[in-house]
C-alpha positions in Angstrom: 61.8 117.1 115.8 62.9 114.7 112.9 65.7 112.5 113.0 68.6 113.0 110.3 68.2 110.5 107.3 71.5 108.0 107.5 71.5 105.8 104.7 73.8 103.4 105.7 75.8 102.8 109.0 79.5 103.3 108.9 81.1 99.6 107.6 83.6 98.2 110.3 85.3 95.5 107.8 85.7 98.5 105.4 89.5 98.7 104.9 91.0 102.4 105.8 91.5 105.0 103.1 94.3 106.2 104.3 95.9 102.7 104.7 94.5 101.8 101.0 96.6 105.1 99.6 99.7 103.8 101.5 99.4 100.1 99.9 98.8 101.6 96.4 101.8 104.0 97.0 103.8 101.0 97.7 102.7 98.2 94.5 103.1 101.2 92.4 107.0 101.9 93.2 107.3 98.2 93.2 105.6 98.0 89.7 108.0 101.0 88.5 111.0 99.5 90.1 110.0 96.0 88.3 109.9 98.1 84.3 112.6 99.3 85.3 114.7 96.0 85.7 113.3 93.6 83.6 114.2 91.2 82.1 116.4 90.7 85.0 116.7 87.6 87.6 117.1 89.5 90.7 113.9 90.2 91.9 112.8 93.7 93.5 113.2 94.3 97.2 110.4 96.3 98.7 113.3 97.4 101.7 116.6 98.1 101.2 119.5 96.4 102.4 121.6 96.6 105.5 125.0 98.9 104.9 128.1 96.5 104.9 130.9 97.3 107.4 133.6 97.1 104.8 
């Protein structure tokens, strides 16, 4: 009986795919949302702000 051939063990530091898509979802809205505004002086907001009561 052979053994199956693993080139390399799985990397435990490796950062998550999934997780990587998420952050790359997020500085590319941020980047859009910054063309869109410039030149401006308010900077982007990555969340939005609370409603106002009045």
């Amino acid at each position: 009986m052979t053994k199956k051939f693993d080139p390399a063990p799985r990397d435990k530091l490796a950062v998550d795919p999934k997780k990587a898509m998420e952050l790359d979802e997020k500085f590319s809205q941020l980047e859009k949302g910054l063309e869109e505004t410039f030149p401006a002086s308010d900077p982007v907001s990555e969340t939005q702000p609370k409603p106002s009561r009045y």
